[in-house]
DRENPA-3360 file (N, C-alpha, C; in nm, 2 decimals, always signed):
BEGIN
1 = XXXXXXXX = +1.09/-4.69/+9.49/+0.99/-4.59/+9.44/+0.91/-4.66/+9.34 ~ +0.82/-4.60/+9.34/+0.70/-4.66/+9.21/+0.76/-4.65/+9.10 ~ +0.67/-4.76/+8.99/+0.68/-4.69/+8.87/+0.68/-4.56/+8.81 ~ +0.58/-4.48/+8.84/+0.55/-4.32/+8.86/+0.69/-4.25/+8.90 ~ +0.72/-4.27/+8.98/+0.84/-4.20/+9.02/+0.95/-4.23/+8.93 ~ +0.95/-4.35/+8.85/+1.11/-4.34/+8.79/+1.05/-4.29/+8.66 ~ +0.94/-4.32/+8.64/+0.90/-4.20/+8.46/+0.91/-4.11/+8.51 ~ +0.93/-4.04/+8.60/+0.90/-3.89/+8.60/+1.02/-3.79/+8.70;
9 = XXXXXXXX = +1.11/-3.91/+8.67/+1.25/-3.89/+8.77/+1.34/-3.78/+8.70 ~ +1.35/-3.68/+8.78/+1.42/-3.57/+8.69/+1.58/-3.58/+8.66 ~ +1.61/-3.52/+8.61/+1.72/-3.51/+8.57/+1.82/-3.49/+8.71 ~ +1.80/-3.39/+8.78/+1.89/-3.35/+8.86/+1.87/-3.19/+8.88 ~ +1.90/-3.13/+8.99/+1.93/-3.02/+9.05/+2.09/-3.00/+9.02 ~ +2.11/-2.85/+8.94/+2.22/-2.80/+8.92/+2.34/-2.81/+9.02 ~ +2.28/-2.73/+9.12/+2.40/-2.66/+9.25/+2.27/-2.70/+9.36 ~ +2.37/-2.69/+9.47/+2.29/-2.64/+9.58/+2.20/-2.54/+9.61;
17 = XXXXXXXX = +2.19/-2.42/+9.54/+2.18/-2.27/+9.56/+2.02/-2.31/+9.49 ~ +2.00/-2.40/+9.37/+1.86/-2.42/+9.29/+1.78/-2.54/+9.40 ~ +1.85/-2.65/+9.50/+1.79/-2.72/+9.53/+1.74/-2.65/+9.68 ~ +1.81/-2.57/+9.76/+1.74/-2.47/+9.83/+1.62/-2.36/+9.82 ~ +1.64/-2.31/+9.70/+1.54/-2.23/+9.62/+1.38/-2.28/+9.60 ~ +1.42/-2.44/+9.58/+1.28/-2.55/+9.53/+1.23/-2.55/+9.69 ~ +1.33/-2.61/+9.79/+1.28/-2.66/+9.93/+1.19/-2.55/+9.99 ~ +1.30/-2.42/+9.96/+1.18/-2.28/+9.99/+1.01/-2.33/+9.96;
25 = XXXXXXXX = +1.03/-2.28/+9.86/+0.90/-2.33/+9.77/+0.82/-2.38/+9.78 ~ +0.85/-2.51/+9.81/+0.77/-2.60/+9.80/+0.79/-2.70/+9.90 ~ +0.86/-2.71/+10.04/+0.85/-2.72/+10.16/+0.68/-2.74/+10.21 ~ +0.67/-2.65/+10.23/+0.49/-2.63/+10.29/+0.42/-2.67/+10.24 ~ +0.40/-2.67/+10.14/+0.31/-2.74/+10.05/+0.32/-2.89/+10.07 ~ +0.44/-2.96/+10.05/+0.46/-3.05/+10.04/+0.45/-3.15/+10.17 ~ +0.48/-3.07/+10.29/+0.40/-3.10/+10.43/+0.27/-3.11/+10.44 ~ +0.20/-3.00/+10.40/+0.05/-3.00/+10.43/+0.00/-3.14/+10.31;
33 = XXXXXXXX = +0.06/-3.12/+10.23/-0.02/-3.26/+10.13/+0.04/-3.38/+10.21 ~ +0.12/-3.38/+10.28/+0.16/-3.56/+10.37/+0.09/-3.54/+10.47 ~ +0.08/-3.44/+10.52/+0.00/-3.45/+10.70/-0.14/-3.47/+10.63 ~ -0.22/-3.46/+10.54/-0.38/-3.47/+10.50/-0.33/-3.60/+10.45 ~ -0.22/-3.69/+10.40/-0.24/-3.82/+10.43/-0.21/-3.86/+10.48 ~ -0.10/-3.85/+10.59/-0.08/-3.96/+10.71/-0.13/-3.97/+10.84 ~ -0.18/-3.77/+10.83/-0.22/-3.79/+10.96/-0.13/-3.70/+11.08 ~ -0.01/-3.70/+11.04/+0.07/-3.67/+11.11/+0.19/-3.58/+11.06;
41 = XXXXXXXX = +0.15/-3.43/+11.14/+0.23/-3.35/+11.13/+0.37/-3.36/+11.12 ~ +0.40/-3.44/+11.24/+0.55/-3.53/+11.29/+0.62/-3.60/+11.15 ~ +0.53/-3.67/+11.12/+0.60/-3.82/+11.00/+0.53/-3.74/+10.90 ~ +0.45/-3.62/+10.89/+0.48/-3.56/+10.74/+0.63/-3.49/+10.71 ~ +0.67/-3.43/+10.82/+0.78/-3.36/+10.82/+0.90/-3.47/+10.76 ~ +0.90/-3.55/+10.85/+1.01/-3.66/+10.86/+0.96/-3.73/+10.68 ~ +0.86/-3.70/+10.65/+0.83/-3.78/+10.49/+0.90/-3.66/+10.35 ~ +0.85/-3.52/+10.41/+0.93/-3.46/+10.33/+1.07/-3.47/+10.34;
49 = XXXXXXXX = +1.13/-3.43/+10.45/+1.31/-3.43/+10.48/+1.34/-3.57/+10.37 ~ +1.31/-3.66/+10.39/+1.33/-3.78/+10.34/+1.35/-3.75/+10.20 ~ +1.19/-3.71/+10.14/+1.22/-3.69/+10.00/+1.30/-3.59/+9.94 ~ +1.35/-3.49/+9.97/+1.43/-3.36/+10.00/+1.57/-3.45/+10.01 ~ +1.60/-3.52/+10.06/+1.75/-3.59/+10.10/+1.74/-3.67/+9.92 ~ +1.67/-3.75/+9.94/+1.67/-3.84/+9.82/+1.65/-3.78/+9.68 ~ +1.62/-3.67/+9.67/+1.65/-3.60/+9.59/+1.77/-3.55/+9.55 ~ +1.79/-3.49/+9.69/+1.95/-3.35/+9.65/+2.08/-3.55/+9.62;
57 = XXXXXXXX = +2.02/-3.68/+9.67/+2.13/-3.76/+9.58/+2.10/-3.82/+9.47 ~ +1.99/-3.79/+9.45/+1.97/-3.83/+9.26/+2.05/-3.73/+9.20 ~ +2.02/-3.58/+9.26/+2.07/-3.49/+9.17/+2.19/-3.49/+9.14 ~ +2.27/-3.57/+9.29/+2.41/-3.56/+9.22/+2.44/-3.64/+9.12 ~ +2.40/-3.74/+9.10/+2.42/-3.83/+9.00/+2.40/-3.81/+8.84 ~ +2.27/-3.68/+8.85/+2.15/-3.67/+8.70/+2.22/-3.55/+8.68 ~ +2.15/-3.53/+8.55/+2.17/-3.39/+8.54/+2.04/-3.30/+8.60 ~ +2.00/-3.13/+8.49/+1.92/-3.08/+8.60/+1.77/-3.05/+8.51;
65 = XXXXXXXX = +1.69/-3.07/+8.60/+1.53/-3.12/+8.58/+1.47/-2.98/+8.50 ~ +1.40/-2.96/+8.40/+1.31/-2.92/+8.37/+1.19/-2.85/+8.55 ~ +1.13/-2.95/+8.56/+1.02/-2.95/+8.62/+1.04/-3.07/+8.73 ~ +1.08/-3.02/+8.84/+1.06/-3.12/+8.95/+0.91/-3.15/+9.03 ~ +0.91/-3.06/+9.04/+0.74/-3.01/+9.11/+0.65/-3.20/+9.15 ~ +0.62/-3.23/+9.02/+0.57/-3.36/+9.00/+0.64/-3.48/+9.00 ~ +0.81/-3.47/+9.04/+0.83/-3.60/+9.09/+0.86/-3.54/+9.24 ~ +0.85/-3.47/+9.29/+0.85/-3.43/+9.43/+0.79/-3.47/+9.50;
73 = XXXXXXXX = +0.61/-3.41/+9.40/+0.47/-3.47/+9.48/+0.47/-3.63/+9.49 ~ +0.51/-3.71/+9.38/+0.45/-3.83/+9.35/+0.55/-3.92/+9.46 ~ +0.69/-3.85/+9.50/+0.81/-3.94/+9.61/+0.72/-3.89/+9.72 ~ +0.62/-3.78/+9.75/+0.56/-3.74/+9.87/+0.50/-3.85/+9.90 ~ +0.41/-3.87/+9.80/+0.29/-3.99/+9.80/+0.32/-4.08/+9.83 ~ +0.45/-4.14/+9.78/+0.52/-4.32/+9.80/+0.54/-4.37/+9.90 ~ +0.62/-4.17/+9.98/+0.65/-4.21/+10.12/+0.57/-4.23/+10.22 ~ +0.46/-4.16/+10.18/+0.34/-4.14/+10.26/+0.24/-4.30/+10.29;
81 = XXXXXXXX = +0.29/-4.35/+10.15/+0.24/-4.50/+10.13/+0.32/-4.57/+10.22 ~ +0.43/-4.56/+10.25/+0.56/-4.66/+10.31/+0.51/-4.60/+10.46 ~ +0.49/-4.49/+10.51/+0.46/-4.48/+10.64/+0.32/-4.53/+10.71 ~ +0.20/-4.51/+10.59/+0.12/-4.57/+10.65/+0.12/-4.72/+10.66 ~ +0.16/-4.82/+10.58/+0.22/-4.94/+10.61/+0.26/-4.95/+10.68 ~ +0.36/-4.87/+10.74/+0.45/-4.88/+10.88/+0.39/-4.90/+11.02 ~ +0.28/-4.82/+10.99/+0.15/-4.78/+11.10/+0.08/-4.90/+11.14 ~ +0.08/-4.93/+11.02/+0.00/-5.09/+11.04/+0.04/-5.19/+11.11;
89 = XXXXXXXX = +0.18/-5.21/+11.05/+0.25/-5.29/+11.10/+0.25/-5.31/+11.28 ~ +0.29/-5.18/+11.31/+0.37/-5.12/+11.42/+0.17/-5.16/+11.48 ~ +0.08/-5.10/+11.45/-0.03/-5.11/+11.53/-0.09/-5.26/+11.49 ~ -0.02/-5.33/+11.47/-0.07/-5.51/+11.43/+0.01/-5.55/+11.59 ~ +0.13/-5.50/+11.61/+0.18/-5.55/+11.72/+0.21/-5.49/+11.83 ~ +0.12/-5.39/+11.86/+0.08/-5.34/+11.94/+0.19/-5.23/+12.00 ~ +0.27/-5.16/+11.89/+0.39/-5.08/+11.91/+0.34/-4.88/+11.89 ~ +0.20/-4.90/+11.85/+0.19/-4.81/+11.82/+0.01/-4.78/+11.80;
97 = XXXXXXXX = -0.02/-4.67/+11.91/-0.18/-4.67/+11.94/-0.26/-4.60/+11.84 ~ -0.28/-4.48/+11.82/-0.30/-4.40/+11.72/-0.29/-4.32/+11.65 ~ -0.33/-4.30/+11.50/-0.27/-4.17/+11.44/-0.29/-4.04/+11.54 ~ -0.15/-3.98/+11.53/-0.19/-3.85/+11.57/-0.22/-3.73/+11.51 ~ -0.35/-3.69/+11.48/-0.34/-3.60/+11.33/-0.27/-3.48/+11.41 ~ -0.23/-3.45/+11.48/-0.11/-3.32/+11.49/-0.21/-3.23/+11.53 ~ -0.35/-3.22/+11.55/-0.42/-3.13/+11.61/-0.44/-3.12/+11.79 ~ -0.44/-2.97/+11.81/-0.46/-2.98/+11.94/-0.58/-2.89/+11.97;
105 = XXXXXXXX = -0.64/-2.91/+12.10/-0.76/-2.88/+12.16/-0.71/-2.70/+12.18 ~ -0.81/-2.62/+12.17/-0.76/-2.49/+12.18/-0.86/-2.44/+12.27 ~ -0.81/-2.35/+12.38/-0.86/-2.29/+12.49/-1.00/-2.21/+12.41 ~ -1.01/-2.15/+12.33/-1.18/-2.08/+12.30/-1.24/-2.21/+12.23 ~ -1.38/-2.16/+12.29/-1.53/-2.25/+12.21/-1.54/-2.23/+12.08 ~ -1.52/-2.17/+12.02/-1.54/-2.19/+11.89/-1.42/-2.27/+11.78 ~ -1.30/-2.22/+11.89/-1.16/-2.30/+11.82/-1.20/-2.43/+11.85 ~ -1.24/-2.49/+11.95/-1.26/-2.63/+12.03/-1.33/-2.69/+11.90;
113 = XXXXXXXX = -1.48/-2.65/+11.87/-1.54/-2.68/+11.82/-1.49/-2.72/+11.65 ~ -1.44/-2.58/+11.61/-1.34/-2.63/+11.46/-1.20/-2.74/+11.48 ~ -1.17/-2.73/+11.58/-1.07/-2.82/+11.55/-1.16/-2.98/+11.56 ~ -1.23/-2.95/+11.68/-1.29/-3.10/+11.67/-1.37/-3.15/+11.53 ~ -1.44/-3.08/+11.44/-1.49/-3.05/+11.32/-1.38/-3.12/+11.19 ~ -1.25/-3.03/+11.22/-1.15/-3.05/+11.18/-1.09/-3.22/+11.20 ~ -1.08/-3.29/+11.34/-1.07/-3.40/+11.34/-1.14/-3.46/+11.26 ~ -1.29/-3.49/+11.29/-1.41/-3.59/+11.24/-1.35/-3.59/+11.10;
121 = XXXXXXXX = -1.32/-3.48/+11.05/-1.33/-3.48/+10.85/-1.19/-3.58/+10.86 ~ -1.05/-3.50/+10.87/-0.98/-3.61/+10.92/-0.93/-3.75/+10.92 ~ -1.03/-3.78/+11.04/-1.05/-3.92/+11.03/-1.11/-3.99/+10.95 ~ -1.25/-3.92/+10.90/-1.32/-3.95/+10.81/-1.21/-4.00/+10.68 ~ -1.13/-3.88/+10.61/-1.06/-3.89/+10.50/-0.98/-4.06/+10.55 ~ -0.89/-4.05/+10.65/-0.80/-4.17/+10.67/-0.87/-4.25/+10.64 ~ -1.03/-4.29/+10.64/-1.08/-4.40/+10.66/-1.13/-4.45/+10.47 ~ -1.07/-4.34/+10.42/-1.10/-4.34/+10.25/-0.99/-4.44/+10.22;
129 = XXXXXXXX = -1.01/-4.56/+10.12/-0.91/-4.62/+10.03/-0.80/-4.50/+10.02 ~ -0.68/-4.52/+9.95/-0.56/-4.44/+9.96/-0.59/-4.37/+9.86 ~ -0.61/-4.46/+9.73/-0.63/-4.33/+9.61/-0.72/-4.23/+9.58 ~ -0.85/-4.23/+9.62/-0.95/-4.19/+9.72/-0.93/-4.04/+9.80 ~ -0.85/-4.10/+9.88/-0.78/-3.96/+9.97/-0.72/-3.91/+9.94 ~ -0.60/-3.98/+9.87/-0.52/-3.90/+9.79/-0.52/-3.77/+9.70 ~ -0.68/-3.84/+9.57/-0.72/-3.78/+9.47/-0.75/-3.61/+9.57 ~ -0.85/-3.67/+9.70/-0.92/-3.61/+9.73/-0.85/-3.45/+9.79;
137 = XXXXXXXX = -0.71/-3.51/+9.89/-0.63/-3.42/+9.89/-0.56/-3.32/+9.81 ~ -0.50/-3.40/+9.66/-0.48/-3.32/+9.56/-0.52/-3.22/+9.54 ~ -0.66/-3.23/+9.50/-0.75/-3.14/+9.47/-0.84/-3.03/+9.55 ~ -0.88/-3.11/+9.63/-0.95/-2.97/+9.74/-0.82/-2.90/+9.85 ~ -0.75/-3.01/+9.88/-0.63/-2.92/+9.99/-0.51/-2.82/+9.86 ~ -0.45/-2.86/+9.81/-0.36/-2.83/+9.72/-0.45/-2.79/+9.61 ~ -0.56/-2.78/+9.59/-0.60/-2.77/+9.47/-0.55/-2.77/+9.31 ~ -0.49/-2.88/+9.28/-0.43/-2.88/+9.16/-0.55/-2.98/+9.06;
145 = XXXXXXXX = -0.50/-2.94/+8.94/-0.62/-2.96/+8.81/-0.66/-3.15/+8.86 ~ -0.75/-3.16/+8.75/-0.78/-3.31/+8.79/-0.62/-3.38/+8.63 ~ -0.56/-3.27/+8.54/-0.47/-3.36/+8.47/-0.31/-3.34/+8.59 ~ -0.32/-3.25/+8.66/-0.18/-3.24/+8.76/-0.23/-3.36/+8.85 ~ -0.32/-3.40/+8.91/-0.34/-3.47/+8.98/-0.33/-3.62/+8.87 ~ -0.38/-3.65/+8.76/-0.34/-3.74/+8.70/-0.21/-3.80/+8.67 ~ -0.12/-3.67/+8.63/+0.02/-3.65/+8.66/+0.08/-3.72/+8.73 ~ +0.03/-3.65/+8.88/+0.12/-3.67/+8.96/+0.11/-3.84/+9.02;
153 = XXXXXXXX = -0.01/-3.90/+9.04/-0.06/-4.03/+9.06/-0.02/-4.11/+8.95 ~ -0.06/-4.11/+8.81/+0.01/-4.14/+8.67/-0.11/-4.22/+8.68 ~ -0.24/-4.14/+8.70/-0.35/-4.23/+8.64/-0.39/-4.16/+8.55 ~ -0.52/-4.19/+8.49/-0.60/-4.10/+8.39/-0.71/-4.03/+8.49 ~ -0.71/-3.91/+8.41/-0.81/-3.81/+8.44/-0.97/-3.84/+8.46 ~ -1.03/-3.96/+8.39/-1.15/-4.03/+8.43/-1.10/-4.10/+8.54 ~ -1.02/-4.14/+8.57/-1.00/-4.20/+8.76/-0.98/-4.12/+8.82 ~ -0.94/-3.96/+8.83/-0.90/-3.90/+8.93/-1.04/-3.86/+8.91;
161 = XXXXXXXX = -1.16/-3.83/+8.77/-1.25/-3.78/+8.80/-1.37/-3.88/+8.92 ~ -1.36/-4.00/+8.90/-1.42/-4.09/+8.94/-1.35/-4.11/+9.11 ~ -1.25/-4.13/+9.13/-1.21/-4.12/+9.29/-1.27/-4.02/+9.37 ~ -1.24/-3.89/+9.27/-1.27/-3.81/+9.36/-1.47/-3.77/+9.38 ~ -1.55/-3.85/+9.26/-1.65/-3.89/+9.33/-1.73/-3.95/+9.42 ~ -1.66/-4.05/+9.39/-1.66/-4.17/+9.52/-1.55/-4.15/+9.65 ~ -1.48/-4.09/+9.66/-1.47/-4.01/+9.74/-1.51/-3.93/+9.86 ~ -1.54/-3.84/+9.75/-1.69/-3.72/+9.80/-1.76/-3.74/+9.86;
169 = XXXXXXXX = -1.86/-3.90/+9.78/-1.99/-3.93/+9.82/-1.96/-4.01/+9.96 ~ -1.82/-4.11/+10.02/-1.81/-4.18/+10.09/-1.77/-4.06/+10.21 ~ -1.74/-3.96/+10.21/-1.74/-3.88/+10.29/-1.85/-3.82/+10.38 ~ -1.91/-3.74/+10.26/-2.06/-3.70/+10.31/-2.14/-3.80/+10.40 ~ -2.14/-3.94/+10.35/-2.20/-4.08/+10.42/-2.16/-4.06/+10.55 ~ -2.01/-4.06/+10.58/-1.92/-4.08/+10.69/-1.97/-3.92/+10.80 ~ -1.96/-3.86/+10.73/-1.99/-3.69/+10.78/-2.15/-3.71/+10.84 ~ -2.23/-3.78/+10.78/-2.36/-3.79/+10.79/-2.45/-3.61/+10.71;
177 = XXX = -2.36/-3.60/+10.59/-2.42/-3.47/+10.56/-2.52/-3.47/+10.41 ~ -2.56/-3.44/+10.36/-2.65/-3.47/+10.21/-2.53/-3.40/+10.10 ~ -2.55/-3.48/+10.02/-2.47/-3.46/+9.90/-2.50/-3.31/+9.84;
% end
């Protein structure tokens, strides 16, 4: 794990009964922020379980956290880093063709049309530097502040303000839309 992740390593989950309670919680969330970075509904899932496992064995070790919330997000992120590497790898040697953002074609014209809409942005984001998309996700998908988002990255608040500028602007370029 990152630096980030061991400053912000909690203590631990009490019982079982508190670490099911959090999974409730914050399960979905925690999917939808890995599928808006990897792409993939499939290996977002498989990115949460992961960090959900590697948690409930810190906990047994730690005692019990204050505030997990933001070392949850930030083991999301890490993993999310380690899979897209993986991608790379795997598509350097020809083991693996392409992301699959988990979207499917839907029988009405208008659904057709947003999902395809829905791809282009998508792709577009994948094709942002990491911290970039990241910031970008934080904030408009999850909407959390630009200091939770600082938080949870463990940058400062003028870089998340500034990513998610350049961000923005590399999007719209990509989208072909005016600022």
């Amino acid at each position: 794990m990152s630096h980030l992740a061991d400053q912000q390593r909690p203590a631990a989950v009490a019982d079982a009964g508190t670490l099911a309670k959090l999974f409730r919680q914050h399960h979905c969330e925690l999917v939808r922020l890995a599928t808006m970075v990897v792409g993939s509904r499939e290996t977002a899932e498989d990115v949460v379980q992961d960090v959900f496992v590697g948690f409930q064995a810190l906990s047994a070790r730690q005692g019990n956290p204050e505030s997990p919330l933001p070392y949850l997000r930030a083991a999301v992120l890490n993993r999310c880093r380690s899979a897209l590497r993986r991608q790379v790898v795997a598509r350097r040697f020809g083991t693996l063709r392409d992301v699959d953002y988990g979207l499917t074609q839907l029988s009405a014209e208008a659904d057709a049309i947003r999902a395809q809409e829905r791809r282009e942005v998508l792709a577009a984001l994948a094709s942002l530097p990491a911290r970039r998309r990241e910031v970008l996700v934080l904030r408009y998908y999850l909407g959390l502040s630009e200091a939770e988002i600082a938080s949870t990255l463990g940058i400062s608040q003028g870089s998340v303000k500034s990513a998610a500028a350049r961000g923005i602007a590399a999007l719209s370029r990509k989208l072909g839309e005016d600022s």
